[in-house]
C-alpha positions in Angstrom: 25.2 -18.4 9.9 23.6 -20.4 7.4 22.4 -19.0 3.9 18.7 -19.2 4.7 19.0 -18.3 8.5 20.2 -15.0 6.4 17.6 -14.7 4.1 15.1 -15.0 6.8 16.5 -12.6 8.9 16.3 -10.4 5.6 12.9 -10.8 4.7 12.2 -10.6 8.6 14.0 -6.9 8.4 12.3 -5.9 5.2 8.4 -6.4 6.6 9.5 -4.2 9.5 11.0 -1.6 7.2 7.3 -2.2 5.0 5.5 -1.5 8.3 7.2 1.5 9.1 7.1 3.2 5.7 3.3 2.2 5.5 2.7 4.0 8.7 5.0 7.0 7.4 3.1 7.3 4.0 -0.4 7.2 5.9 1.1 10.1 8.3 2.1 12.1 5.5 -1.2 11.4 3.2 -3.3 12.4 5.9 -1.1 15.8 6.2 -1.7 16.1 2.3 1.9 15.8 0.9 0.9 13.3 -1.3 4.0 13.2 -3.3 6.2 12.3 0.1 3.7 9.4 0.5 3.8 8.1 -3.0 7.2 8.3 -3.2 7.1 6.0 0.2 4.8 3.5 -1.2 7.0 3.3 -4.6 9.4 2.1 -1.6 7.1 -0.3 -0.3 6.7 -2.0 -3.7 10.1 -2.2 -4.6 11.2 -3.7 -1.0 8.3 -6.1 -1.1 9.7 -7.1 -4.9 13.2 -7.7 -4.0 12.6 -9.8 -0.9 9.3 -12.1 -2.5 7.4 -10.8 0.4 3.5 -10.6 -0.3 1.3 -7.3 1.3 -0.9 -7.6 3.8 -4.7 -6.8 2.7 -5.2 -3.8 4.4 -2.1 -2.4 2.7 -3.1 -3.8 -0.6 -6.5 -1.8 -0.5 -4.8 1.4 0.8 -2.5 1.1 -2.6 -3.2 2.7 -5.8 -2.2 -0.1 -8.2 -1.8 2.9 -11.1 -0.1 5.6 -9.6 1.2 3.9 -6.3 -0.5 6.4 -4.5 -1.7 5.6 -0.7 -5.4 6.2 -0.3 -7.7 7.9 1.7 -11.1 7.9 1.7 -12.7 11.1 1.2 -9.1 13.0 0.3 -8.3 11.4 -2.7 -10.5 8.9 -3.3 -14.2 7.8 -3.3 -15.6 5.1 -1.8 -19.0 3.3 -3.1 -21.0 0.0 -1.9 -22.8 -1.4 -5.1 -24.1 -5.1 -5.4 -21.9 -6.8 -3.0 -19.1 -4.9 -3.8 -16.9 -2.2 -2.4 -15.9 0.2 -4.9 -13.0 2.5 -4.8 -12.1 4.9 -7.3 -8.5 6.8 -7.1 -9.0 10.5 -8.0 -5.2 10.8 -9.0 -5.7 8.5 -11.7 -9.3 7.5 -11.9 -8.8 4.4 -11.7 -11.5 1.6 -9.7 -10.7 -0.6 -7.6 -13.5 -3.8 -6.5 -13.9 -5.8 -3.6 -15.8 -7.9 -2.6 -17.6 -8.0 0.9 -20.1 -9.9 2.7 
């Protein structure tokens, strides 16, 4: 096997292990053990880090950039439409997040 067959196959293997421990971090969010989700997410980071791989959109938005906690609208965090733009604010941290939207 060649050198980058096995680096594919790598970062192949990490976005399925990012998938799962996304789904496993919005499972245990939406139960309210926000520590086990964060501590998933910290996961998600670090695997994403290692193997260059960039996060999907709708993982990036459900990402705490502060505290690396998954969020969820309405449990902890707020979610606001002002002048084109979606804004989310983390109540772990208090930290906003803006998007734009169309």
């Amino acid at each position: 096997m060649k050198r980058s067959d096995k680096k594919k196959l790598a970062r192949r293997i990490a976005k399925e292990r990012i998938r799962i421990l996304f789904s496993l971090a919005e499972s245990y969010a939406k139960r309210g053990d926000l520590d086990i989700s964060s501590r998933y997410v910290e996961l998600i980071l670090k695997i994403a880090r290692k193997y260059n791989i960039r996060l999907p959109r709708e993982m990036k938005y459900r990402i705490c950039k502060k505290c690396n906690c998954f969020i969820i609208p309405g449990k902890n965090a707020t979610v606001r439409l002002k002048k084109g733009k979606v804004v989310i604010k983390c109540l772990e941290c208090d930290r906003y997040k803006r998007y734009p939207y169309k």
